[in-house]
VOBA-1610 file (N, C-alpha, C; in pm, whole numbers, padded with zeros to 5 digits, always signed):
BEGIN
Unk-00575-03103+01879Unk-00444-03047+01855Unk-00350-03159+01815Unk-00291-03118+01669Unk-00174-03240+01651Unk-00064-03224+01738Unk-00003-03273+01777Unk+00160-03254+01815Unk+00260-03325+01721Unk+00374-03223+01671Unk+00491-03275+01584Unk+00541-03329+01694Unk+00567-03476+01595Unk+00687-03600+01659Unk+00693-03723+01610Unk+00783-03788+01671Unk+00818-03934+01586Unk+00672-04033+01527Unk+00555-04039+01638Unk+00455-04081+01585Unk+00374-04018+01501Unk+00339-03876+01500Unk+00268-03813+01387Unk+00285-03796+01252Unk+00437-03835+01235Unk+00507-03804+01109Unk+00478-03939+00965Unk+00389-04041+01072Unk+00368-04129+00981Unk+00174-04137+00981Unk+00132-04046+01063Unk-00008-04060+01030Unk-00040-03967+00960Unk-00146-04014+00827Unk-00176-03998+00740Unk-00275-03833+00772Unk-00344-03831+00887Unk-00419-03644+00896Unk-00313-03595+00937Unk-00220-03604+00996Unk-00054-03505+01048Unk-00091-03458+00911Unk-00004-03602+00815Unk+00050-03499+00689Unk-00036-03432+00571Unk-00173-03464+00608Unk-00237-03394+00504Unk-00246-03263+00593Unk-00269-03249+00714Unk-00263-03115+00774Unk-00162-03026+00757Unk-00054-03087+00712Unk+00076-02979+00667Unk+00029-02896+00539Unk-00067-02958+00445Unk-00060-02872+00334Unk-00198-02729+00387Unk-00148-02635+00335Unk-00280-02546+00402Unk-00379-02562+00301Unk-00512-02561+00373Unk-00639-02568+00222Unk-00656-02467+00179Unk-00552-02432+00096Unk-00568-02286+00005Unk-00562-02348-00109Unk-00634-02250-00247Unk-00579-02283-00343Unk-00469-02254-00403Unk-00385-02394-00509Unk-00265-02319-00559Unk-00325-02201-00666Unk-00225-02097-00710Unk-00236-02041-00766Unk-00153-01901-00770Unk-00229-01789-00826Unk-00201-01633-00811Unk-00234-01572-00698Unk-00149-01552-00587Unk-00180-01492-00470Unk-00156-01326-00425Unk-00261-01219-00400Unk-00220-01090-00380Unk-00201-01093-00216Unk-00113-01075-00184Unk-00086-01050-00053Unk-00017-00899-00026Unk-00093-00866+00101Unk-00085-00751+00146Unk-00033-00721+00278Unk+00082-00715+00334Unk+00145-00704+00467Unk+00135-00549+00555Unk+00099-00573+00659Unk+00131-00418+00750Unk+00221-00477+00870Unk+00290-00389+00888Unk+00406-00391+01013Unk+00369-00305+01086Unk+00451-00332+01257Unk+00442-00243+01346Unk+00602-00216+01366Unk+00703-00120+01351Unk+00821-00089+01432Unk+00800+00014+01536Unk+00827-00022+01666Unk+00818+00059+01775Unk+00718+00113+01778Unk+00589+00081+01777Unk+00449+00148+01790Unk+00418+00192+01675Unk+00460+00228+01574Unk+00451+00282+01416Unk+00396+00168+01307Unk+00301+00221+01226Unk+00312+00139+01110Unk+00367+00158+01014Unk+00444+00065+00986Unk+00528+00070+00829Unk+00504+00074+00736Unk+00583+00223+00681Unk+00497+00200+00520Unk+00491+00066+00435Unk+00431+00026+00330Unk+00412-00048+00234Unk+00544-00119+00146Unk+00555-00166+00100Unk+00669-00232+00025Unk+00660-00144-00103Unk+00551-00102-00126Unk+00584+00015-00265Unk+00631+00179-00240Unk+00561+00223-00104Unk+00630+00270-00055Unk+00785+00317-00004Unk+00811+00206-00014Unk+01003+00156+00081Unk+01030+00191-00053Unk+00989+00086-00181Unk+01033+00142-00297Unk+01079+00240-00366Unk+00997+00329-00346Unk+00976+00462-00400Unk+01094+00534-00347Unk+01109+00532-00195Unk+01281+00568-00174Unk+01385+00489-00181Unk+01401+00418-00263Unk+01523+00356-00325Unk+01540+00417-00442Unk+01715+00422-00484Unk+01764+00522-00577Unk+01705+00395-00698Unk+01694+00496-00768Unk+01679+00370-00926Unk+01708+00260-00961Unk+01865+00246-00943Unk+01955+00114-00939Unk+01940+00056-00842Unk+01930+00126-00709Unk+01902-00021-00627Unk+01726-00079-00617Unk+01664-00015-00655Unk+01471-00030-00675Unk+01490-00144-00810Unk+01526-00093-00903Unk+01553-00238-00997Unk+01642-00319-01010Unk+01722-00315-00878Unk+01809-00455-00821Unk+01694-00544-00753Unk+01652-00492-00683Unk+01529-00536-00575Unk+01445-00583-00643Unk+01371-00514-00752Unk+01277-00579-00822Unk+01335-00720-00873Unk+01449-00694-00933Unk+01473-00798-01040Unk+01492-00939-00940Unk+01560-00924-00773Unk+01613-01002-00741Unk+01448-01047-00659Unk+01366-00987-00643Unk+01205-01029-00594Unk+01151-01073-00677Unk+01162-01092-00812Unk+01060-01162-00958Unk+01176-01302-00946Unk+01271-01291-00964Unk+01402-01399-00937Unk+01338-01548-00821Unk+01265-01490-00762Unk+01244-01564-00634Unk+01091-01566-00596Unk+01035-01506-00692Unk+00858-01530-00716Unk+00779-01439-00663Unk+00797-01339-00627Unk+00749-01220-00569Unk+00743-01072-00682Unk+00622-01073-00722Unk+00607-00944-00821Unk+00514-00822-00741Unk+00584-00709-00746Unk+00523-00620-00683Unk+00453-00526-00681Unk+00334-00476-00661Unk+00239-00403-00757Unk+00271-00254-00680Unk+00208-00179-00787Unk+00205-00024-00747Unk+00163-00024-00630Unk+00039-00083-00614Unk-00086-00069-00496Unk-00042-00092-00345Unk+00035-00127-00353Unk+00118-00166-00181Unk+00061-00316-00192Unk+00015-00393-00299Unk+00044-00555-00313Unk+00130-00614-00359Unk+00154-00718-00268Unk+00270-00815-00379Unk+00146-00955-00424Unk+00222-01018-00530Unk+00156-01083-00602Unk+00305-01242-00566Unk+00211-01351-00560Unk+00261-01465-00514Unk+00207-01541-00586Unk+00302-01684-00663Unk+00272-01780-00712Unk+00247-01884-00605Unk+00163-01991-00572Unk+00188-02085-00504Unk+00083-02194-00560Unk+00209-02287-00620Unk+00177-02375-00721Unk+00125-02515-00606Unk+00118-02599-00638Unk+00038-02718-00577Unk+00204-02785-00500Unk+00301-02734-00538Unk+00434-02836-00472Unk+00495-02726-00392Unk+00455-02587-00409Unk+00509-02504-00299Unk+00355-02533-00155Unk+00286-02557-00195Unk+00189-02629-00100Unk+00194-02725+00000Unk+00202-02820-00104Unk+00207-02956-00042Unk+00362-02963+00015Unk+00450-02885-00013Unk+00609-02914+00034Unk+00614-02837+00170Unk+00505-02735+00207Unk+00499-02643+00276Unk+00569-02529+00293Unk+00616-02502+00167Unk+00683-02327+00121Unk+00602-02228+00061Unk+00492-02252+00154Unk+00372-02163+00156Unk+00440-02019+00185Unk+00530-02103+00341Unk+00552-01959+00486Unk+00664-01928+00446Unk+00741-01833+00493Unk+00887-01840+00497Unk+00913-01921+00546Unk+01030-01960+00567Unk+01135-02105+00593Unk+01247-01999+00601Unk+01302-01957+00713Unk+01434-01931+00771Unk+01529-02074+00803Unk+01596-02078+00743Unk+01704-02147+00766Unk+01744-02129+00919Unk+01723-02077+00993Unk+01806-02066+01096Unk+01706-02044+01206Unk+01559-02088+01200Unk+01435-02083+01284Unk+01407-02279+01317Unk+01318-02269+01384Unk+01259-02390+01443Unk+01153-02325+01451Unk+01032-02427+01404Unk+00930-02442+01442Unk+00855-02519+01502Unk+00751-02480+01580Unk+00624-02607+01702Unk+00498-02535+01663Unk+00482-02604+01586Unk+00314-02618+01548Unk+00233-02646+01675Unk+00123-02579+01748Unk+00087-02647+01880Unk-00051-02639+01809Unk-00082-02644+01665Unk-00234-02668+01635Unk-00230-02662+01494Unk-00295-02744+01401Unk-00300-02766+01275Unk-00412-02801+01222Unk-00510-02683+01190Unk-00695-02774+01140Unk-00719-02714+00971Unk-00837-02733+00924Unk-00855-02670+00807Unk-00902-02533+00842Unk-00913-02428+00932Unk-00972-02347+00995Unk-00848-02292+01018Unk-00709-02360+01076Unk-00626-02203+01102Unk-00521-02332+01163Unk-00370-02284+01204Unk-00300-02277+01205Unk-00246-02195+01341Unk-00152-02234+01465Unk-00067-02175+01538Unk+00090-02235+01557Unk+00194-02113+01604Unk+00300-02192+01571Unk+00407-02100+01663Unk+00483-02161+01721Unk+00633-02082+01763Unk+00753-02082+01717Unk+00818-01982+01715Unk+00944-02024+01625Unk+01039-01904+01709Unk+01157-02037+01712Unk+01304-01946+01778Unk+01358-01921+01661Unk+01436-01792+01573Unk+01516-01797+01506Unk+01664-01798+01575Unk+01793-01852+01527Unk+01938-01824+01612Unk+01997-01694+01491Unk+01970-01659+01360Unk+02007-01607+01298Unk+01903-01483+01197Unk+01877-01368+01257Unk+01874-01268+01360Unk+01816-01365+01498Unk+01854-01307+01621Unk+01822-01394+01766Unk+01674-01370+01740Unk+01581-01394+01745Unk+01440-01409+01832Unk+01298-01479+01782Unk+01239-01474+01862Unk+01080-01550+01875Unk+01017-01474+01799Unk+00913-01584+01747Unk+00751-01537+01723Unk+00645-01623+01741Unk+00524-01550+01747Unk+00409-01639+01802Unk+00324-01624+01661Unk+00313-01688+01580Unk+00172-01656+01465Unk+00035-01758+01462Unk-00037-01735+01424Unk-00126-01773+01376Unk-00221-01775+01241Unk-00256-01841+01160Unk-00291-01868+01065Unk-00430-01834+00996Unk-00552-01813+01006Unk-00677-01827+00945Unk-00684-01832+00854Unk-00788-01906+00776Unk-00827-01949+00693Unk-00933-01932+00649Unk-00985-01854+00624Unk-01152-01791+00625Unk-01227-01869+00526Unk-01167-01951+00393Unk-01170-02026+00307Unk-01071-02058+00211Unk-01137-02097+00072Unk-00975-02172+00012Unk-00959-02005-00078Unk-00949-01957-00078Unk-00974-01770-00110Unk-00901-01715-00063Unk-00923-01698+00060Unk-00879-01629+00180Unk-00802-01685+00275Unk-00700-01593+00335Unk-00626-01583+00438Unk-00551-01505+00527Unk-00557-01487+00629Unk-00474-01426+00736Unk-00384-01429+00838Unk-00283-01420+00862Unk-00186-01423+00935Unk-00110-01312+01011Unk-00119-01339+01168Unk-00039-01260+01265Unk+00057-01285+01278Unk+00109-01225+01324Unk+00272-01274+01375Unk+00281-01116+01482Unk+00361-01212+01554Unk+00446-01128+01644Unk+00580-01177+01692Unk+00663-01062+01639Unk+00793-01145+01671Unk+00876-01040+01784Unk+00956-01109+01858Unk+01008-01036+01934Unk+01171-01061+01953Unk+01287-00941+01945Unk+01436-00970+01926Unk+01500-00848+02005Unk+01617-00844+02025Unk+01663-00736+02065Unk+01765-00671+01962Unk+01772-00479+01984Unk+01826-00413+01854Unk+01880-00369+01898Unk+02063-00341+01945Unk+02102-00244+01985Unk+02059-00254+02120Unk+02083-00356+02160Unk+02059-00388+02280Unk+01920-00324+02390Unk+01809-00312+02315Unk+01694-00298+02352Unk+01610-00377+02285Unk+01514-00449+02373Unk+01399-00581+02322Unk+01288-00468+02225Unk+01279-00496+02145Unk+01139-00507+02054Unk+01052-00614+02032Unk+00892-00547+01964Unk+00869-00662+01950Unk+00820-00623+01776Unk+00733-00689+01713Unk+00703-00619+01586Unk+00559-00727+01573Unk+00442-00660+01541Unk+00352-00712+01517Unk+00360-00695+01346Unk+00262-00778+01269Unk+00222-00799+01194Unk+00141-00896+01125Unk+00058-00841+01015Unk-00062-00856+00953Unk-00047-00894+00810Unk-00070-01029+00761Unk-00025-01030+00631Unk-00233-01095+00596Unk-00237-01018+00479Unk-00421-01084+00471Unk-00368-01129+00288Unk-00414-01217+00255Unk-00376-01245+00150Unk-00515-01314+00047Unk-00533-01290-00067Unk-00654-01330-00183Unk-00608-01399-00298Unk-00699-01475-00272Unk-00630-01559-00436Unk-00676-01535-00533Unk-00636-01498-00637Unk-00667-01408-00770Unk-00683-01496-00889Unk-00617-01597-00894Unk-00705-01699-01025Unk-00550-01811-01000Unk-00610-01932-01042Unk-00560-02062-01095Unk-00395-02029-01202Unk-00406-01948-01278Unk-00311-01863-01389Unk-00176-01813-01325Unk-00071-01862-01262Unk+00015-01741-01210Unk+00077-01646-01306Unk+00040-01639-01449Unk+00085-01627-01570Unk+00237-01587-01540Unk+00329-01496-01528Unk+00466-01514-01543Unk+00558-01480-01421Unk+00467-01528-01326Unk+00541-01516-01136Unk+00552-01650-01152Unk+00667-01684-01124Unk+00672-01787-01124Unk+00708-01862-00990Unk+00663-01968-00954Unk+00613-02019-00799Unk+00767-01961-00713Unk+00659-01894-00569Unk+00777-01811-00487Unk+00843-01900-00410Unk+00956-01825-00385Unk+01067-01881-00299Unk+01045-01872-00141Unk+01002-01888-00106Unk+00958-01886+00106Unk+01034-01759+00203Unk+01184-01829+00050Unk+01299-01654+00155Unk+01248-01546+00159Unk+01217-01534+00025Unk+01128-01402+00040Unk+00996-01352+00030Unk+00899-01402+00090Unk+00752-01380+00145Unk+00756-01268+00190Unk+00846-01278+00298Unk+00806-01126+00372Unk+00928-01039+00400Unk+01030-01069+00317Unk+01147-00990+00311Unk+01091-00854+00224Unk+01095-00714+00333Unk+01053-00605+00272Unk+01173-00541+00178Unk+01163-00444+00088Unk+01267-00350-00015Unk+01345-00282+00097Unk+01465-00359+00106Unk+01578-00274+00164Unk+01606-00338+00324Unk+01502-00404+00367Unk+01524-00430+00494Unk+01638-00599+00495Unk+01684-00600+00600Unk+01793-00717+00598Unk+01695-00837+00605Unk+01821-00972+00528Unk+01798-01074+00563Unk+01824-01144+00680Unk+01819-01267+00689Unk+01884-01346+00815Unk+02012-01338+00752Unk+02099-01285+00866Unk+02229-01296+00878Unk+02303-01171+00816Unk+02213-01025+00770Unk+02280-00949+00747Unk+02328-00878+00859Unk+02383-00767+00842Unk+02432-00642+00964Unk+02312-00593+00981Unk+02285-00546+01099Unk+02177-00429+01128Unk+02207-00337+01081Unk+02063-00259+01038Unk+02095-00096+00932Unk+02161-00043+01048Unk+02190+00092+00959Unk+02267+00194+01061Unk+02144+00300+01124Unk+02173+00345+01241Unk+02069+00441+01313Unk+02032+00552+01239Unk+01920+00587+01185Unk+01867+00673+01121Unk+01896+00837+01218Unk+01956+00945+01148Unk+01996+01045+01222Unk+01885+01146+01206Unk+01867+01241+01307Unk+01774+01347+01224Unk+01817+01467+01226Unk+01770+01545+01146Unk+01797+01651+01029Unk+01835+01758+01136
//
């Protein structure tokens, strides 16, 4: 197990362990969520109920930032050799900390406090090869003053060397779904029923 700190930051396996052994390239990634025991529909899904104008606000502002989104409930990811090696593989919240408590060519674990939405997550990484990958997460915050937690599953394939016109993604939005907030927006409003 590495540990981040003043001495690791100058040995030479720390920092090759920061880059993940994936290849750069065209990445299809495929996310499932849990809200409150439920799985969440798909990101093409969420789509599909957005009015027109705001579905091709979303699009335009997700290709903007390297994220192209397929019919299929895939998104498609550039990750060029400097979103790699820089480590804007993951998201990068501005307003999270992270503790790596393990870093191998095999997988990846990590904790992270965000201050902006409040809360934790625990993920983990696999690496099944330079092809393949998978990632858990579980994050946990409070909504309206009740704790949640939200599991999720992102499995992701690398589709060729070519990102042809995605152009390498932005970290903000990896896993920012159609319509759901960023760090630091308002919470949606309570869904009423009929």
């Amino acid at each position: 197990v590495l540990q981040v700190g003043h001495v690791e930051r100058f040995n030479p396996a720390f920092v090759a362990a920061q880059t993940p052994p994936i290849k750069p390239g065209l990445w299809e990634v495929r996310s499932e969520r849990q809200v409150e025991g439920r799985k969440e529909g798909s990101p093409a899904d969420m789509m599909k109920n957005l009015p027109p104008e705001a579905r091709a606000k979303v699009q335009a502002q997700m290709k903007a930032n390297g994220v192209s989104m397929g019919t299929d409930g895939a998104n498609r990811i550039c990750l060029d050799k400097g979103s790699l090696d820089s480590g804007r593989w993951q998201s990068r919240a501005t307003h999270c900390q992270i503790e790596y408590s393990a870093r191998s060519a095999s997988g990846w674990k990590w904790h992270s406090t965000c201050s902006v939405p409040a809360s934790t997550s625990d993920g983990e990484a696999v690496f099944a090869n330079a092809e393949n990958y998978t990632v858990r997460t579980t994050s946990t915050y409070t909504f309206r003053g009740e704790p949640r937690t939200t599991p999720m599953t992102i499995k992701a394939k690398w589709v060729g060397a070519n990102c042809g016109d995605v152009k390498p993604v932005d970290p903000k939005y990896i896993d920012v779904k159609p319509g759901m907030p960023k760090p630091g927006d308002p919470p949606p409003p309570t869904p009423t029923s009929p």
